[in-house]
C-alpha positions as CSV (number, residue, x, y, z in Angstrom):
1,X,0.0,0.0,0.0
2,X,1.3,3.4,-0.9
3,X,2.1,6.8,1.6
4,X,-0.6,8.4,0.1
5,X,-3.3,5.9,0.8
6,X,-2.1,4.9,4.3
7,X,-2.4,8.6,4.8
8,X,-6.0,9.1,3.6
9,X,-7.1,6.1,5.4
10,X,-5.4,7.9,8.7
11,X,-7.3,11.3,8.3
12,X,-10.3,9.0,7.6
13,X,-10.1,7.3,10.7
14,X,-9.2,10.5,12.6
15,X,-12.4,12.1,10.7
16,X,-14.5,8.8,11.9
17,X,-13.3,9.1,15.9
18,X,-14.6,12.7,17.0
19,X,-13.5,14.6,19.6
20,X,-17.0,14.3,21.7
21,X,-16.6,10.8,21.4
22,X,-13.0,11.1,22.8
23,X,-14.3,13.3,25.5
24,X,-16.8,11.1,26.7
25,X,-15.2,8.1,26.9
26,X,-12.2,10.3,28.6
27,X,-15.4,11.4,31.5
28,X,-16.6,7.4,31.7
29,X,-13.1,6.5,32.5
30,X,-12.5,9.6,35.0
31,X,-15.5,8.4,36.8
32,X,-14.4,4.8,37.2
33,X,-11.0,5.0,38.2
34,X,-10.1,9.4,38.3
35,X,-7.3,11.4,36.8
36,X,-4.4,8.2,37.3
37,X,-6.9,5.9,35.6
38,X,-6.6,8.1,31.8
39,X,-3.8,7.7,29.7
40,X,-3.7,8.1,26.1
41,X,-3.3,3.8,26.1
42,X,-6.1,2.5,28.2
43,X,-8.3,5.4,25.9
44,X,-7.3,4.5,22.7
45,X,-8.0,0.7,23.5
46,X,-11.2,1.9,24.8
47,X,-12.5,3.5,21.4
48,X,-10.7,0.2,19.3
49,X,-8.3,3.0,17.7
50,X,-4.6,4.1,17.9
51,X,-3.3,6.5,20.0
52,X,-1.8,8.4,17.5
53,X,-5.2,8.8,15.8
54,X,-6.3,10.8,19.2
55,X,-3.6,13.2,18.7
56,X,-5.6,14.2,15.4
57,X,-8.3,16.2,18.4
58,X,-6.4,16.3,21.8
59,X,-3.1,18.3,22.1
60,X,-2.6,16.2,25.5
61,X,-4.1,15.1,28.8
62,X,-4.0,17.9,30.1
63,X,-6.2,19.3,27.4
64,X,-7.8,16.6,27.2
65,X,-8.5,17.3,31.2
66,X,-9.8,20.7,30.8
67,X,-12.2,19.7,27.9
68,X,-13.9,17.4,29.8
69,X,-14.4,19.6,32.6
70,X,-15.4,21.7,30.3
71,X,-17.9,19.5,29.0
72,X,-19.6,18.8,32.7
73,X,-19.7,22.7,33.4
74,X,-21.2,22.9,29.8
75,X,-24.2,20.2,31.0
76,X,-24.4,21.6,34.7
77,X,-25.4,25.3,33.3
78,X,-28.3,24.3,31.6
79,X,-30.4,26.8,32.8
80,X,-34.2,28.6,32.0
81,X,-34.2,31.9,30.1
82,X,-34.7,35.6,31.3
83,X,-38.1,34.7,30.2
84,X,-39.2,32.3,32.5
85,X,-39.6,34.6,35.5
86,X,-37.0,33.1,37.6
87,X,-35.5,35.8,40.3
88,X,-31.9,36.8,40.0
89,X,-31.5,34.9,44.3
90,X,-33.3,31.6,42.2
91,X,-30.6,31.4,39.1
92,X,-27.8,31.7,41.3
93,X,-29.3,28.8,43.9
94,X,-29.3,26.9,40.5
95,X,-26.5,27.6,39.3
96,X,-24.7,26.8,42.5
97,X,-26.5,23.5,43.1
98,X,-25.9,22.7,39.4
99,X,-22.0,22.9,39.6
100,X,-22.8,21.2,43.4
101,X,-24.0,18.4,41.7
102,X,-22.4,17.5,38.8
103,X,-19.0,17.8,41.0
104,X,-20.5,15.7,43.8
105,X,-21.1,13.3,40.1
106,X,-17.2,13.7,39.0
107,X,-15.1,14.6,41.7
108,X,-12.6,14.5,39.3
109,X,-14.0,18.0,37.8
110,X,-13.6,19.4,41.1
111,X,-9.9,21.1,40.7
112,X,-10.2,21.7,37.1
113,X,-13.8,24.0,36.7
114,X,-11.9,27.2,36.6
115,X,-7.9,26.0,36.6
116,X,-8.2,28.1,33.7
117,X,-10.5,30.7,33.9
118,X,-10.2,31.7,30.2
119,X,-11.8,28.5,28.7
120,X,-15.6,28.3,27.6
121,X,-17.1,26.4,30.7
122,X,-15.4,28.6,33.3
123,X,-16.6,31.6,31.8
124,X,-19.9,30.3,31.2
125,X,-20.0,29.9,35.4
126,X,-19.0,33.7,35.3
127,X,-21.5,35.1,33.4
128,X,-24.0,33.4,34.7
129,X,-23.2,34.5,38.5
130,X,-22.4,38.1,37.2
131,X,-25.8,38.5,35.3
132,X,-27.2,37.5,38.0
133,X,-25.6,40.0,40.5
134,X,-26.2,42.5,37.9
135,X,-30.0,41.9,38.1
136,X,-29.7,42.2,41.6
137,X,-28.5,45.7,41.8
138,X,-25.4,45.1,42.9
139,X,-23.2,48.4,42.7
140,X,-20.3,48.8,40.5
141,X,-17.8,49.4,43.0
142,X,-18.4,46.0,45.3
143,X,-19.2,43.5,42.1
144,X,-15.9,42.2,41.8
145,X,-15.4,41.3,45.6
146,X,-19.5,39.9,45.6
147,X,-18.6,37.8,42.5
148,X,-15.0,36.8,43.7
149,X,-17.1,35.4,47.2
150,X,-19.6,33.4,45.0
151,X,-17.3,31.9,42.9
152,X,-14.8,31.0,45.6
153,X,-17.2,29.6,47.8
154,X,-19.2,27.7,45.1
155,X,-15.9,26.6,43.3
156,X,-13.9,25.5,47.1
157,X,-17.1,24.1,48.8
158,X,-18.5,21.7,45.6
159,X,-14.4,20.6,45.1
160,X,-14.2,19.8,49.0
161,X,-17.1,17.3,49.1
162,X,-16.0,15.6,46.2
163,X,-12.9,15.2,47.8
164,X,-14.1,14.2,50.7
165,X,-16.4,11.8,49.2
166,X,-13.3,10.2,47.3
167,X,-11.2,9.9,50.7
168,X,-14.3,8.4,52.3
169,X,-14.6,5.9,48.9
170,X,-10.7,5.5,49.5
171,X,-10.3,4.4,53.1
172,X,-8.9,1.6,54.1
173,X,-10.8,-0.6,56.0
174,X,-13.6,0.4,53.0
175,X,-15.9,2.3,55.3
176,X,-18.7,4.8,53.9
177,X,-19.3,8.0,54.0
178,X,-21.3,7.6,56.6
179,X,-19.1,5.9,58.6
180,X,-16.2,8.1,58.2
181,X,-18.1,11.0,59.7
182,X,-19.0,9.3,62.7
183,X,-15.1,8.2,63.1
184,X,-14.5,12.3,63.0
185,X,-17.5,13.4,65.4
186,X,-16.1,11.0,67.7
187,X,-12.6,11.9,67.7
188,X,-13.8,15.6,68.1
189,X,-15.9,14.8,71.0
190,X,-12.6,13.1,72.4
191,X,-11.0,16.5,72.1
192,X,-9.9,19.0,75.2
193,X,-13.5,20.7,76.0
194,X,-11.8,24.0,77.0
195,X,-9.3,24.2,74.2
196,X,-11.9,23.4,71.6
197,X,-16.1,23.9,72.9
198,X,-17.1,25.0,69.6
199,X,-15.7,21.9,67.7
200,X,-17.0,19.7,70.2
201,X,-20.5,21.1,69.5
202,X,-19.9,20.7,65.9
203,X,-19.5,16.7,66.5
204,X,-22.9,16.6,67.3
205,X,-23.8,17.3,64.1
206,X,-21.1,15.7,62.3
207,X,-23.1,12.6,61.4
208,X,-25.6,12.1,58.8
209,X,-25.3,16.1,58.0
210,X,-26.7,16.4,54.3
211,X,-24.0,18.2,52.5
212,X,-26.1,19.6,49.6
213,X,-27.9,21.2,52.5
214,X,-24.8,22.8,54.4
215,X,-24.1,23.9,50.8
216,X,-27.5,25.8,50.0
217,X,-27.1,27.3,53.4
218,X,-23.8,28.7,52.6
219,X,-25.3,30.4,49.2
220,X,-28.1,31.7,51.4
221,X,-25.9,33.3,53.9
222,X,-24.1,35.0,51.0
223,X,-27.4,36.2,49.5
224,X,-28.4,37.4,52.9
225,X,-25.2,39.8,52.9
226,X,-26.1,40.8,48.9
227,X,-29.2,42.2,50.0
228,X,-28.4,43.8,52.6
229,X,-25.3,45.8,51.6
230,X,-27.7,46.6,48.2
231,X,-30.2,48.2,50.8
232,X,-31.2,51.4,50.0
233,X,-29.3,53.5,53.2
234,X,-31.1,56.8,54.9
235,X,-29.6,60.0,54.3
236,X,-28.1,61.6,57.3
237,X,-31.1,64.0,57.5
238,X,-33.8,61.3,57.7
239,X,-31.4,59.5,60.3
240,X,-31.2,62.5,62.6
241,X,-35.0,63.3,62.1
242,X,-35.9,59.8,63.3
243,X,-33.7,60.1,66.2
244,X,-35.2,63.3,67.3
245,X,-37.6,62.7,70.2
């Protein structure tokens, strides 16, 4: 067979394997085994092709990595329209449970959403939070530092319980999630009562706590402070007229 036709039936078998089929078998095998379990080998024998041929879409892992967070941002941000009368406090609950829960469905996505804040699904998660505090009134000057706390907190706190989930999935002796949280409130409660009160109280509550809940309470909290620094302040005058007797 000549170079010329091993070549064209090479770009027809790159043609034939496309990058969303790359990307999805890269997630499948992220969220069997995690970031050590995908290598260009053990993908190419999953799609039944060489691993030259993946070369033809992916640069590397590593952007092979961010394209497949990418792709779960992509799914997670799904949301209704400016139509459909959701409130600006609603879209970015949904928002925040959305990335919540398709992190809590790939921990492997956790450290990789905005690693690089320049690609599509990171600034999807960006404009969606800053339209958001936009329709909420939110003044110029304190945006940046509003935004910077959502994202943070939605970012850090969706990343943390997926890894904790995976150490609880990695222990050991095999024990649950479950499980491991009882083995922390009960070394807590075993801790000095006057160095740490407050953490001893918290062991209480340690077991059986619904994350997603903890979560939503967190946004809340955050929505609380919104509103209240957008409040509209009284004027010195109406201050001092109230306070005259």
């Amino acid at each position: 067979m000549s170079t010329v036709k091993k070549a064209q039936q090479g770009e027809r078998r790159a043609d034939a394997l496309s990058k969303e089929r790359i990307v999805a078998a890269a997630i499948e095998m992220l969220d069997q085994g995690g970031e050590a379990a995908l290598t260009f080998r053990a993908l190419a024998v999953r799609l039944a092709t060489g691993a030259g041929a993946l070369y033809w879409h992916v640069a590397d892992k590593g952007e092979l990595l961010a394209t497949a967070a990418d792709d779960v941002l992509r799914h997670a941000l799904v949301l209704p329209g400016p139509d459909a009368g959701t409130s600006p406090e609603d879209s970015i609950r949904t928002t925040a449970l959305n990335v919540f829960d398709a992190v809590d469905a790939h921990p492997w996505a956790g450290g990789l959403l905005t690693r690089e804040p320049w690609r599509p699904g990171a600034l999807a998660l960006f404009e969606s939070l800053g339209g958001a505090l936009l329709a909420l009134g939110v003044p110029a000057h304190a945006r940046f530092g509003v935004w910077s706390a959502l994202v943070n907190y939605i970012v850090g706190a969706a990343g943390q319980n997926a890894a904790n989930a995976t150490s609880a999935r990695l222990r050991p002796d095999g024990s649950d999630r479950n499980a491991f949280l009882q083995v922390v409130a009960t070394r807590w409660e075993q801790l000095d009562p006057e160095r740490y009160p407050f953490i001893r109280e918290l062991a209480q509550r340690m077991p059986g706590h619904d994350d997603r809940e903890q979560f939503v309470a967190g946004i809340d909290l955050i929505l609380d402070g919104i509103a209240a620094s957008c409040a509209p302040r009284p004027s010195p005058v109406a201050a001092g007229r109230r306070r005259t007797p």
